[in-house]
MARBA-3410 file (N, C-alpha, C, O; in Angstrom, 1 decimal):
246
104.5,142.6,45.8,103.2,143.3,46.0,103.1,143.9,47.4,103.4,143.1,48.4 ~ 102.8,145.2,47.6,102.5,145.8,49.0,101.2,145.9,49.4,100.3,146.4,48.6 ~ 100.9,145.6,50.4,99.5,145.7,50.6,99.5,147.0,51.5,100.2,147.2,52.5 ~ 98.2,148.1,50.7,98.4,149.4,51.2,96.6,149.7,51.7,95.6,149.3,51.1 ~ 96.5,150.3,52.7,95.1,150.7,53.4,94.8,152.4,53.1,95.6,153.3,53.4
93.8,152.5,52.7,93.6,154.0,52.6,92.8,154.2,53.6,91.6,153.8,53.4 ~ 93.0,154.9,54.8,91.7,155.3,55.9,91.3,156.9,55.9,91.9,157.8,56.4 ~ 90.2,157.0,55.3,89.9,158.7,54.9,88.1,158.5,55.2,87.6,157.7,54.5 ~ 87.2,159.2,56.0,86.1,159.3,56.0,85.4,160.0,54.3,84.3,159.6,53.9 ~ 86.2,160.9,53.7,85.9,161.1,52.9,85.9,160.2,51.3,87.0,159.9,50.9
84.7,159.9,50.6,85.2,158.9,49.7,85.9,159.6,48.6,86.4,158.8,47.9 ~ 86.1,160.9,48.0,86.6,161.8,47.2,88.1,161.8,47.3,88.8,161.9,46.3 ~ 88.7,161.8,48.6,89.7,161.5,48.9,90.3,160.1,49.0,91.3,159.6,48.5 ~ 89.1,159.4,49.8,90.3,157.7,49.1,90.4,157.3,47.7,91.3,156.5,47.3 ~ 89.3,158.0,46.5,89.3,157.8,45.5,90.6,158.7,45.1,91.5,157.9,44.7
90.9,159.3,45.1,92.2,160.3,44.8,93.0,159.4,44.8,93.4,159.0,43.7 ~ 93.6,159.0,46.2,94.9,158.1,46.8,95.0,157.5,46.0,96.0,157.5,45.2 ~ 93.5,156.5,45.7,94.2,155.4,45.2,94.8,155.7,43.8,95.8,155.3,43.3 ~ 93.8,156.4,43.1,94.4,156.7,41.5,95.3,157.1,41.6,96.0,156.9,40.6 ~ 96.1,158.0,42.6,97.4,158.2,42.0,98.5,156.9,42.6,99.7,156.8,42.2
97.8,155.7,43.6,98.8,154.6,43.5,98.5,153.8,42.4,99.3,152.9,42.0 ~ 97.6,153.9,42.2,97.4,153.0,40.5,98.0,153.5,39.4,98.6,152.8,38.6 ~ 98.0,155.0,39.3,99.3,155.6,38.3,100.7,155.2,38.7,101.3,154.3,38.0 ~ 101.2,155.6,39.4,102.6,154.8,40.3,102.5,153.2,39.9,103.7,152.8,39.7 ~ 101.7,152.2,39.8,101.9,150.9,39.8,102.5,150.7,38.6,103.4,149.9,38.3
101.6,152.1,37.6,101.4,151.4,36.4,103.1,152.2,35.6,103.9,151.8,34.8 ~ 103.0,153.2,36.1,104.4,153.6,35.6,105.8,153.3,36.5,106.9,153.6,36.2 ~ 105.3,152.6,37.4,107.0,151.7,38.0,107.2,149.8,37.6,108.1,148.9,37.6 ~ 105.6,150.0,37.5,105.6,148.3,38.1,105.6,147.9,39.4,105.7,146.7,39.6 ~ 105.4,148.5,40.1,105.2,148.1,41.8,103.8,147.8,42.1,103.0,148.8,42.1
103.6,146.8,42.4,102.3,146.0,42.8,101.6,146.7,43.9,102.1,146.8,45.0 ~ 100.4,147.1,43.6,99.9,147.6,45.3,98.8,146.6,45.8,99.2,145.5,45.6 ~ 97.6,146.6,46.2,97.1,145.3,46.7,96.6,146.9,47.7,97.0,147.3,48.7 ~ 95.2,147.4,46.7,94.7,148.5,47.5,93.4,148.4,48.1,92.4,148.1,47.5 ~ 93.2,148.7,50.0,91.9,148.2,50.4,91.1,149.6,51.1,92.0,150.2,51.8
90.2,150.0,51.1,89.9,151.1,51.6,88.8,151.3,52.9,87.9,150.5,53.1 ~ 88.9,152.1,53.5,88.3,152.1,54.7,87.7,153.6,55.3,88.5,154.5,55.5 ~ 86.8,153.7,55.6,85.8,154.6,55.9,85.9,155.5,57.1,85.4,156.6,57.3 ~ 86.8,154.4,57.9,86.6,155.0,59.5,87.6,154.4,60.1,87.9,153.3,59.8 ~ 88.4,155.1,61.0,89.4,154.6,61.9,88.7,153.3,62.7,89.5,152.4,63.1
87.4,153.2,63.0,86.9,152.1,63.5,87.1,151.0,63.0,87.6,150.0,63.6 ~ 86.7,150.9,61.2,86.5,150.0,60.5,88.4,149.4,60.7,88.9,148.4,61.1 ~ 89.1,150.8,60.0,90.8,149.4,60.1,91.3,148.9,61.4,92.3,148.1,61.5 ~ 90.6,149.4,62.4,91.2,148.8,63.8,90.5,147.8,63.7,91.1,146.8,64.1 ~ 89.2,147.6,63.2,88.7,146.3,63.4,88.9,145.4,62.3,88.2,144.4,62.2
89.7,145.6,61.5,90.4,144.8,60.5,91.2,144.0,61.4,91.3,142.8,61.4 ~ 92.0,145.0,62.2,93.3,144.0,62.5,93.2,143.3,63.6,94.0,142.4,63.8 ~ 91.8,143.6,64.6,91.2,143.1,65.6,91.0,141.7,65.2,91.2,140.8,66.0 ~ 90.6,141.5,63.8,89.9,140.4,63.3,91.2,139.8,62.9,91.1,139.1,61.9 ~ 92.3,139.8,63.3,93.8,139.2,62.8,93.3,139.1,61.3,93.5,137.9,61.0
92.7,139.7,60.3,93.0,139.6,59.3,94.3,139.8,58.9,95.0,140.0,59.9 ~ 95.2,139.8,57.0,96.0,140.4,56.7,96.8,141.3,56.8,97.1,141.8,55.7 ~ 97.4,141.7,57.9,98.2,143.2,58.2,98.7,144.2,56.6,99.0,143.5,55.7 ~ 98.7,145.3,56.6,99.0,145.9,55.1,100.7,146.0,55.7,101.1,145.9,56.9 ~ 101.4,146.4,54.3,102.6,147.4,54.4,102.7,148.2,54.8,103.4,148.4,55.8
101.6,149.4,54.1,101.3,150.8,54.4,100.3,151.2,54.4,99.4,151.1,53.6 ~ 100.3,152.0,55.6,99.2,152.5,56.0,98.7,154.3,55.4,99.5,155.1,55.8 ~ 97.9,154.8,54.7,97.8,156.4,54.5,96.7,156.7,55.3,95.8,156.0,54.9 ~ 96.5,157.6,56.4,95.2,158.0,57.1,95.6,159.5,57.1,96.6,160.2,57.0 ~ 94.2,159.5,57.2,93.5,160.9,57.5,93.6,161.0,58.7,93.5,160.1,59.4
93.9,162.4,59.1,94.1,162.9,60.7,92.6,163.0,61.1,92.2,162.4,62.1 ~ 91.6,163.8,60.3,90.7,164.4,60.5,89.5,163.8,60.3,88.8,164.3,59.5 ~ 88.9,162.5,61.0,87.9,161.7,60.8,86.7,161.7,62.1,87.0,161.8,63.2 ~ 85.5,161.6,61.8,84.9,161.3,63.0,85.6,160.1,63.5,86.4,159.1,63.3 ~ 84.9,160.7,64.4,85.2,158.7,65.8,86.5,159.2,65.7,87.1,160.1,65.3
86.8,158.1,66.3,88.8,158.2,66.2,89.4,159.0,64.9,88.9,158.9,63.8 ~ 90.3,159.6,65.1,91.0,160.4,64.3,92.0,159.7,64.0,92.4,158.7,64.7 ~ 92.7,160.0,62.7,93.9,158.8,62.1,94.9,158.6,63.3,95.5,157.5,63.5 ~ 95.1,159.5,64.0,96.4,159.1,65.1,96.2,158.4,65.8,97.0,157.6,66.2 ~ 94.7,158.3,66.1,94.3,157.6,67.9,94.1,155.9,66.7,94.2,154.7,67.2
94.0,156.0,65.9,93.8,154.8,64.5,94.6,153.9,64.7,94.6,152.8,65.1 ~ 96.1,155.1,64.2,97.4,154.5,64.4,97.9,153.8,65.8,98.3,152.6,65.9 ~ 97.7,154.6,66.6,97.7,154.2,67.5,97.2,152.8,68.3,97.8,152.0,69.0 ~ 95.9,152.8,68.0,95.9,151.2,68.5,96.1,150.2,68.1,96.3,149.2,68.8 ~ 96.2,150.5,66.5,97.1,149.5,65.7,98.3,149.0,66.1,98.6,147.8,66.1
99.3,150.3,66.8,100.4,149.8,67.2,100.2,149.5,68.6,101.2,149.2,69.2 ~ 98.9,149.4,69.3,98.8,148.7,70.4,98.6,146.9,70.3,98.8,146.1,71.2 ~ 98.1,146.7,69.0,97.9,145.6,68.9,99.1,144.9,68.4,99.0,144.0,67.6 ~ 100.2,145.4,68.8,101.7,144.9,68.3,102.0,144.7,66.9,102.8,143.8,66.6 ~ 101.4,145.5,66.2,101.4,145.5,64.7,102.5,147.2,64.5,102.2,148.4,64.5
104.0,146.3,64.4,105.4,147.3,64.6,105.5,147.9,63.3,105.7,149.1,63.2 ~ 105.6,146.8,61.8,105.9,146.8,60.7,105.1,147.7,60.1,105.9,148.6,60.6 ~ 104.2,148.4,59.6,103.3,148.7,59.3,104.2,150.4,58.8,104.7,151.0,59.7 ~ 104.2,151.0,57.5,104.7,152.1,57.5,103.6,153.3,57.1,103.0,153.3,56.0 ~ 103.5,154.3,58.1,102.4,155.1,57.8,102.7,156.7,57.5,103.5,157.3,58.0
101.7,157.2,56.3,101.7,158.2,56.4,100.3,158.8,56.7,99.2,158.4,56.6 ~ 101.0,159.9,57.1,99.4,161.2,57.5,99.3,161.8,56.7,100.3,162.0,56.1 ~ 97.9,162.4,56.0,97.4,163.0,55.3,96.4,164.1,56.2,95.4,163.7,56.8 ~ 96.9,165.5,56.2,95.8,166.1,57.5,96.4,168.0,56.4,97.4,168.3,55.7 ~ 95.0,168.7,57.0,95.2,169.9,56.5,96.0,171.0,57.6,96.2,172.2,57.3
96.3,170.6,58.6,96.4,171.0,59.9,97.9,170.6,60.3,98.2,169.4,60.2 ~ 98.9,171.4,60.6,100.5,171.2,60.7,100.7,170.8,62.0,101.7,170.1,62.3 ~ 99.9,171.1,62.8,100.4,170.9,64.3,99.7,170.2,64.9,99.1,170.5,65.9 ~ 99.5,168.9,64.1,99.6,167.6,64.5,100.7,166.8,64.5,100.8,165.7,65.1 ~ 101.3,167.4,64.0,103.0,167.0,63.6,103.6,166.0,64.8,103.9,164.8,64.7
103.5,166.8,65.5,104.6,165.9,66.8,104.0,165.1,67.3,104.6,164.0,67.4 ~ 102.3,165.1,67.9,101.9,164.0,68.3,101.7,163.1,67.3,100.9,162.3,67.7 ~ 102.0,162.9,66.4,102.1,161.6,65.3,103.3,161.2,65.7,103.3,160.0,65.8 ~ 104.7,161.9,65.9,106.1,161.0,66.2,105.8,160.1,67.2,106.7,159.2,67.5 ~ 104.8,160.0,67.9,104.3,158.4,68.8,104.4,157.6,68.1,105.4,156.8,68.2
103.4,157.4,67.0,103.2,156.2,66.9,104.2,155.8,65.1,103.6,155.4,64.1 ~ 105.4,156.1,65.1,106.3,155.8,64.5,105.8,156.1,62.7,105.8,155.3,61.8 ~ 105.6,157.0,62.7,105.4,158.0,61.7,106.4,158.3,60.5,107.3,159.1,60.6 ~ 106.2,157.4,59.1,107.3,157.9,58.1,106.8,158.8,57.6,107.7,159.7,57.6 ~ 105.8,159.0,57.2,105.7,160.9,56.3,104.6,161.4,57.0,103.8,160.6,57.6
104.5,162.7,57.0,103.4,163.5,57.4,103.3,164.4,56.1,104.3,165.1,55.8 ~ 102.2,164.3,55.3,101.8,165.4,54.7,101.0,166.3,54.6,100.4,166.0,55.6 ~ 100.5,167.2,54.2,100.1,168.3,54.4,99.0,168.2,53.0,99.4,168.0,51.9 ~ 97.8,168.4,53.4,96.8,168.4,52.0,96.8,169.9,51.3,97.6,170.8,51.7 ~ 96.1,170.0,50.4,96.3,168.9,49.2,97.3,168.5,48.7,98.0,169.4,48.3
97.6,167.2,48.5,98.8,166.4,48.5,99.2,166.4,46.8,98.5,165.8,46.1 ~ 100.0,167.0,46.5,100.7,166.7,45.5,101.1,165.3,45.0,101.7,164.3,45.6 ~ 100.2,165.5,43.2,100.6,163.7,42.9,102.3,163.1,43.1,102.7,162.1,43.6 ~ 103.0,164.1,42.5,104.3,164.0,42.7,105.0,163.9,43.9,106.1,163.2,43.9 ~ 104.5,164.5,45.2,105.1,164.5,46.6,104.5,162.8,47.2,105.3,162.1,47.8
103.4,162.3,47.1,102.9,161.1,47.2,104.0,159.9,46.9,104.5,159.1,47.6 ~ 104.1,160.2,45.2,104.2,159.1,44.3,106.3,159.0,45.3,106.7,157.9,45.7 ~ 107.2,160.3,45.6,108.0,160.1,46.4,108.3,159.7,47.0,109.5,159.2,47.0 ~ 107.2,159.4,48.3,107.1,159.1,49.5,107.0,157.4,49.4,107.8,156.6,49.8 ~ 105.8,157.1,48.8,105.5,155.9,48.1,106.7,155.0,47.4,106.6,153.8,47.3
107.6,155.6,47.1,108.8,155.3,46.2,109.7,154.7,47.2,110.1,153.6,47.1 ~ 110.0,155.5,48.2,111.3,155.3,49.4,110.4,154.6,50.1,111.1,153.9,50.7 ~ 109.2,154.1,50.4,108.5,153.6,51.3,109.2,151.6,50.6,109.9,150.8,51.1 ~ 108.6,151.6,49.6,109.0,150.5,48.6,110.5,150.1,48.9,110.9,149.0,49.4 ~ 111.2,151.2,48.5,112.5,151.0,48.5,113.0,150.6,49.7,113.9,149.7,49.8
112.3,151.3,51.0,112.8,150.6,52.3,112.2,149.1,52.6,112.9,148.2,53.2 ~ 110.9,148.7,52.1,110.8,147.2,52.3,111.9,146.4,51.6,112.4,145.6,52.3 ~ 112.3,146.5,50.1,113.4,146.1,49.3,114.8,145.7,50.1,115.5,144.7,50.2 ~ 114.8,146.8,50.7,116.3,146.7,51.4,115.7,145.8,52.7,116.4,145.6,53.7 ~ 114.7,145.3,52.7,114.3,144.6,54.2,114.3,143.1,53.7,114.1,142.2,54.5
114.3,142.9,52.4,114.1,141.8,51.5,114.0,140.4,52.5,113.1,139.7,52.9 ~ 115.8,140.5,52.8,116.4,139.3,53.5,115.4,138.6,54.6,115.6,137.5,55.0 ~ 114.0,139.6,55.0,113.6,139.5,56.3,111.7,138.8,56.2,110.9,138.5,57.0 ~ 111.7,138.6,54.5,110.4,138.4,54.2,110.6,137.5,53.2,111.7,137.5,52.7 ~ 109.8,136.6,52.7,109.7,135.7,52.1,108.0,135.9,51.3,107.1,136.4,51.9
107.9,135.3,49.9,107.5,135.2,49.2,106.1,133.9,48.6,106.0,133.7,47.4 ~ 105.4,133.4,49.4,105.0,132.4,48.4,103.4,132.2,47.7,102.4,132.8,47.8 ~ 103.5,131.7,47.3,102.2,131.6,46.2,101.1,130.7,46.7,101.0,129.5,46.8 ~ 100.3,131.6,47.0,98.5,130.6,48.1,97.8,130.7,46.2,98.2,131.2,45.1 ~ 96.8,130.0,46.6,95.8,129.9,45.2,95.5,130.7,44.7,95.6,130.6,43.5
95.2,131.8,45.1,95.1,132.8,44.1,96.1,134.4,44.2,96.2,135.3,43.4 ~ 96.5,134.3,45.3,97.5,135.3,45.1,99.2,135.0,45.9,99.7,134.1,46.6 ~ 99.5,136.2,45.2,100.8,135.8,46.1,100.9,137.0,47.5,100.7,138.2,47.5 ~ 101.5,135.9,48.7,101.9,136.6,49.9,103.2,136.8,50.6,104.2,136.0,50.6 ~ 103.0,137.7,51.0,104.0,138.4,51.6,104.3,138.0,52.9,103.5,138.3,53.7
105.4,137.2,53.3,105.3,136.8,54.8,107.0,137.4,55.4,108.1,137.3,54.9 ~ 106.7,138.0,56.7,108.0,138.2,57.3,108.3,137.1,58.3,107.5,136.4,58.9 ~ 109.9,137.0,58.4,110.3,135.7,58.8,109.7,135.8,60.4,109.4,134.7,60.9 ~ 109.6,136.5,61.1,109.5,136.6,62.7,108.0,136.5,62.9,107.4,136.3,64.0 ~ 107.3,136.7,61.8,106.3,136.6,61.7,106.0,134.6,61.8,105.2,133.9,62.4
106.8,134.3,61.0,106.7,132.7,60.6,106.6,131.6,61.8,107.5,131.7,62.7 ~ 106.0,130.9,61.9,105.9,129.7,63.3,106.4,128.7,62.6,107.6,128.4,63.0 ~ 106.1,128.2,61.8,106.2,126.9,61.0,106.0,126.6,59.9,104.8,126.9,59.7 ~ 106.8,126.1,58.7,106.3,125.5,57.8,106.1,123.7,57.7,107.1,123.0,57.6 ~ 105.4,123.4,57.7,104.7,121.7,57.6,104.7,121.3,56.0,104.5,122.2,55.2
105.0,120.3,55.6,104.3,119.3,55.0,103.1,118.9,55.1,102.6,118.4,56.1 ~ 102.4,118.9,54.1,101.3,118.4,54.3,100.9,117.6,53.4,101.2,117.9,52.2 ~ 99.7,116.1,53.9,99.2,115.4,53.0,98.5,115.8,52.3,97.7,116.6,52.8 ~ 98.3,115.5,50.9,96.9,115.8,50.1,96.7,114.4,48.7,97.7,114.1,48.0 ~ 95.9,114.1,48.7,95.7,113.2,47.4,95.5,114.2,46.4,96.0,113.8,45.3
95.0,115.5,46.2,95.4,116.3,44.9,96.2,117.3,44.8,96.3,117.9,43.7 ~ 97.0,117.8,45.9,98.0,118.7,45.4,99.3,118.1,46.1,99.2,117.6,47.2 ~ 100.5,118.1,45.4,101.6,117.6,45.3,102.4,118.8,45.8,102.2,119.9,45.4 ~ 103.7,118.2,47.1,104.1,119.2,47.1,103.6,120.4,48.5,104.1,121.5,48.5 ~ 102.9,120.2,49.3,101.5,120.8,49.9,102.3,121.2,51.2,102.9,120.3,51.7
102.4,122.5,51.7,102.6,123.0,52.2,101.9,123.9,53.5,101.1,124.7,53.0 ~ 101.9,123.9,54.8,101.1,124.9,55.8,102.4,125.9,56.2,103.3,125.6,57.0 ~ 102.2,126.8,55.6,103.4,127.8,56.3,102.1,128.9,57.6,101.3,129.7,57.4 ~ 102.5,128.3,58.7,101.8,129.1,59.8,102.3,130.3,60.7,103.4,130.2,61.1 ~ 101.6,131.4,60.9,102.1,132.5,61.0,101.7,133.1,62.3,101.1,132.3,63.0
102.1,134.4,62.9,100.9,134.5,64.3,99.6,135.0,63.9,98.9,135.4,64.9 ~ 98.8,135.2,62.5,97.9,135.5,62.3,97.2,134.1,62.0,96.3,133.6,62.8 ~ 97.6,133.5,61.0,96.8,132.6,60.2,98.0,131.7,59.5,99.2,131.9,59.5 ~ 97.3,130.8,59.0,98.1,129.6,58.4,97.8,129.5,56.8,96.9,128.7,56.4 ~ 98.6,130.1,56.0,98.2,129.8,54.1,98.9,128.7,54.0,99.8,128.2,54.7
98.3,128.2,52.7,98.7,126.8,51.9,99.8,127.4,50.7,99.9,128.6,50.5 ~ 100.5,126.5,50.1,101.4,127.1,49.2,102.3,125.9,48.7,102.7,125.4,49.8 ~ 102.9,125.1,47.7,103.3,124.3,47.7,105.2,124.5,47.7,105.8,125.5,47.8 ~ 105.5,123.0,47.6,107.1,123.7,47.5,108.1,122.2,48.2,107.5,121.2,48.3 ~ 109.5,122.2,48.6,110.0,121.0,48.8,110.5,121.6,50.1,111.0,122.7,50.2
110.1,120.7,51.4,110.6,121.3,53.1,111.6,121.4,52.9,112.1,122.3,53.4 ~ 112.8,120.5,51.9,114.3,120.7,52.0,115.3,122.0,52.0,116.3,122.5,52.4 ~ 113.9,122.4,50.7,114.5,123.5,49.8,114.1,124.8,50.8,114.9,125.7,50.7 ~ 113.6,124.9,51.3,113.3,126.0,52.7,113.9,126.0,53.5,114.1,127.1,54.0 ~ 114.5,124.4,54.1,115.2,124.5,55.5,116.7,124.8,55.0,117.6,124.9,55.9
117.0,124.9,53.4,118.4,124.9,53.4,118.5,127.0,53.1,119.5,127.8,53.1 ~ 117.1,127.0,52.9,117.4,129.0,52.2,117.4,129.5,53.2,117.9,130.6,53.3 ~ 116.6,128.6,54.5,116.4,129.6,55.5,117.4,129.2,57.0,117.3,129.8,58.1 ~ 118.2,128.3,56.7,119.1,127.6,57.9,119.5,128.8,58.4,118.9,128.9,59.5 ~ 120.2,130.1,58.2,120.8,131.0,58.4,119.9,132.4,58.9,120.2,133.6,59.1
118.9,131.6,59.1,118.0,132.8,59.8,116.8,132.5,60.8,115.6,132.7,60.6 ~ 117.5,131.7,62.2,116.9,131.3,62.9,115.8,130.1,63.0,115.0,129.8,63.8 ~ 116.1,129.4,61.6,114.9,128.5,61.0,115.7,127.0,61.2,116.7,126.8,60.6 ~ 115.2,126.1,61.8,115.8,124.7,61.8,114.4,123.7,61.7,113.3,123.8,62.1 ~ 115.1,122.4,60.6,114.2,121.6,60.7,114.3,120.6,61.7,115.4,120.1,61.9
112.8,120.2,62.4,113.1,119.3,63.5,112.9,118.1,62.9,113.4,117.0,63.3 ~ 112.2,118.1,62.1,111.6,116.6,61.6,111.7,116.5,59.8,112.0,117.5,59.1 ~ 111.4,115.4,59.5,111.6,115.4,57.6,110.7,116.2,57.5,111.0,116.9,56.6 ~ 109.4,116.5,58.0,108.2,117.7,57.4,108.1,118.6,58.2,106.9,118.9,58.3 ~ 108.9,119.3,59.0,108.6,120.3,59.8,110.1,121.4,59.8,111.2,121.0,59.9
109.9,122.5,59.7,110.9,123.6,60.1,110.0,124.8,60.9,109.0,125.5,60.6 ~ 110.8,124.7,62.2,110.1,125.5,62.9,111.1,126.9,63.1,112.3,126.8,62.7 ~ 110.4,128.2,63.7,111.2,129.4,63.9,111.8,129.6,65.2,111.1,130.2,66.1 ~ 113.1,129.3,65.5,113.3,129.4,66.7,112.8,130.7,67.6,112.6,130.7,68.8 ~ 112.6,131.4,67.1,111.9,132.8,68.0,111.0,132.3,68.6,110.7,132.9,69.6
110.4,131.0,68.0,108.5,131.2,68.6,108.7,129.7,69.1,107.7,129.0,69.2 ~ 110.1,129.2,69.5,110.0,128.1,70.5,109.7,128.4,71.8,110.5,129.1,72.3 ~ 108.4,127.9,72.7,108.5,128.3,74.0,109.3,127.4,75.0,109.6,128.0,76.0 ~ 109.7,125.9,74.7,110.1,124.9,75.4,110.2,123.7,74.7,109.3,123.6,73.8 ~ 111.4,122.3,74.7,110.7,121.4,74.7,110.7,120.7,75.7,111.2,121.0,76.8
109.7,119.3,75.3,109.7,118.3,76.5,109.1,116.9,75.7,108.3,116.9,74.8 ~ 109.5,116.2,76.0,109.6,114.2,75.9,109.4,114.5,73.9,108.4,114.0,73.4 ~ 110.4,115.2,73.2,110.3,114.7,72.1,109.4,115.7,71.2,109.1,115.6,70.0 ~ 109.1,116.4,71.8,108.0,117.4,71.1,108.6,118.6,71.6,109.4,118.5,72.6 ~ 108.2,120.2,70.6,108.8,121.4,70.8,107.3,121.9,70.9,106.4,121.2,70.5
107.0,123.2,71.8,105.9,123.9,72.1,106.1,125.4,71.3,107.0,126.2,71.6 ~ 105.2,125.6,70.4,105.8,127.0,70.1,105.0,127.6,70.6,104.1,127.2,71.4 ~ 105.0,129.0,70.0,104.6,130.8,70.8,103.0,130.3,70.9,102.4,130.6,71.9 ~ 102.5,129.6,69.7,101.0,129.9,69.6,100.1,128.7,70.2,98.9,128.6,70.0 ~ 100.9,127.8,70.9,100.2,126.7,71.3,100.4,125.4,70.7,100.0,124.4,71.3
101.2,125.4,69.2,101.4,124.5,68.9,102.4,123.1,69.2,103.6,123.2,69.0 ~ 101.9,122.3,69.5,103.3,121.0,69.8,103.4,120.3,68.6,102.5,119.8,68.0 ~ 104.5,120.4,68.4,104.8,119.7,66.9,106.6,118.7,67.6,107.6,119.0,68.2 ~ 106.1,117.6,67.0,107.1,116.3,66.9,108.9,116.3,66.7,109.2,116.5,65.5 ~ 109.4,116.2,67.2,110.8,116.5,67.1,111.1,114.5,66.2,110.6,113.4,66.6
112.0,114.7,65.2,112.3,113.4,64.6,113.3,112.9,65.7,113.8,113.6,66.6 ~ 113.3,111.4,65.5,114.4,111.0,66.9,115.6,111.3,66.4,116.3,111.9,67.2 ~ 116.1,110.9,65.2,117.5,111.4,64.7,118.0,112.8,65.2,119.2,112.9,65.6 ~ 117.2,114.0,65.2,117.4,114.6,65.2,117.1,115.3,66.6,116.9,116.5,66.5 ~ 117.0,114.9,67.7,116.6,115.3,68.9,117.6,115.9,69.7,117.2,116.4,70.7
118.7,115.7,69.4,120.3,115.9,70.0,120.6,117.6,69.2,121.0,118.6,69.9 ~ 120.2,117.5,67.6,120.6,118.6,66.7,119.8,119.6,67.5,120.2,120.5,68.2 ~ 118.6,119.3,67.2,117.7,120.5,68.0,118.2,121.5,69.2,118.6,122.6,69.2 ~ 117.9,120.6,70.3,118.7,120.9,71.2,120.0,121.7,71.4,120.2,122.6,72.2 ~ 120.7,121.1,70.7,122.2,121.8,70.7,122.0,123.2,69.7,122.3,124.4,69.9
121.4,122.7,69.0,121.1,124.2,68.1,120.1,125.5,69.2,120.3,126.8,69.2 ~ 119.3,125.1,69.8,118.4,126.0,70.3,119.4,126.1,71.8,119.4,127.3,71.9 ~ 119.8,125.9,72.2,120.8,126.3,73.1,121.9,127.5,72.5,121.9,128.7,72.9 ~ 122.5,127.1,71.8,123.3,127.8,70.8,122.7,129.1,70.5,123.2,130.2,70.7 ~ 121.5,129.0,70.1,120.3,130.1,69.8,120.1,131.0,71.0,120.1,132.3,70.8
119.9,130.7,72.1,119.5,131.4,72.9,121.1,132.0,73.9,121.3,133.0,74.5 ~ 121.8,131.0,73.8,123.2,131.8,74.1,123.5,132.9,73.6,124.0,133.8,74.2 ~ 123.2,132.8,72.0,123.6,134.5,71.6,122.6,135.6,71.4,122.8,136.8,71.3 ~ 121.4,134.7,71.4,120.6,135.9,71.8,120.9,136.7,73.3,120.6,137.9,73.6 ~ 121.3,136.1,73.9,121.8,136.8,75.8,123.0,137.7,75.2,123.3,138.8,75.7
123.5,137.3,74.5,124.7,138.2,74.0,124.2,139.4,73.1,125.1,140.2,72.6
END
């Protein structure tokens, strides 16, 4: 499932977008997860609120207040990199100043259902080929999309009614999701992911230090290194950061 943002002051036009990604859903099967927004104000203050980051972004050039560029733009000031956007504007020479803020399509209104449903297609297609880099898992009522560098930690967690109970924490927020710590630290050993403890696998990216037995990550958290394992750590996160220098 992609989670996609329509930002258009006009509601005639977000209504458009989205029916023609609702046609696309329904004739590929590709899940969209569509949220819409009124004002470049409103999706900056989406992401201000660390809510859910989308896939893809469609804005309008042409909005009061902030215009889709200056939109885009602070989005990608708020270090939100992933995010694939296209422009929808009736005006061509906007063109170049959109190659700032890392621009997959520019289109030209009125937008062809067919030139859309294209763009939309290879947009998909390039998350797919990014597969290796995102993970999959199931919160209560839907399923999310998590990228690994995005990931701080997955925990174990106690519960007297769900079995299995999982905190996969992220640099936004922390969802619940069930599953076996083993079976994670063995899919994900090969991608900067080590378990320190029987219920913990942390992301080496977002180690900041350790000290007396405990690891500090990116977001503040100190989480418990097992004693068996306090030697592995170490040697591994050394190892980690030697070839990161390389």
């Amino acid at each position: 499932m992609y989670r996609v943002a329509i930002c258009d002051d006009e509601e005639k036009q977000r209504e458009l977008v989205k029916s023609m990604l609702i046609t696309l859903s329904i004739k590929t099967n590709i899940d969209f997860e569509i949220e819409l927004f009124g004002s470049g104000e409103q999706l900056v203050s989406h992401y201000e609120r660390y809510e859910t980051p989308f896939h893809i972004l469609i804005l309008d050039i042409e909005m009061g207040g902030i215009n889709g560029i200056q939109t885009a733009r602070k989005i990608r000031e708020l270090n939100n990199l992933d995010e694939q956007i296209i422009f929808l504007t009736s005006y061509p020479e906007y063109m170049v100043e959109s190659f700032d803020v890392m621009t997959f399509q520019y289109l030209i209104k009125p937008i062809a259902p067919s030139i859309l449903v294209e763009k939309m297609i290879k947009i998909c297609q390039y998350f797919q080929a990014l597969d290796k880099k995102f993970m999959v898992i199931k919160s209560t009522y839907e399923e999310i999309v998590l990228k690994y560098d995005d990931l701080i930690s997955i925990q174990a967690a106690k519960s007297l009614t769900i079995k299995s109970k999982l905190h996969f924490t992220t640099t936004n927020q922390t969802y619940e999701s069930k599953g076996i710590i083993s079976d994670y630290a063995l899919a994900l050993k090969d991608c900067n992911f080590l378990q320190i403890h029987r219920s913990i696998i942390i992301n080496l990216l977002h180690v900041k230090k350790f000290s007396s037995g405990v690891v500090l990550m990116s977001n503040g958290l100190e989480l418990p290194i097992g004693r068996s394992k306090i030697n592995e750590v170490k040697d591994t996160y050394t190892k980690f950061m030697i070839m990161k220098v390389d």
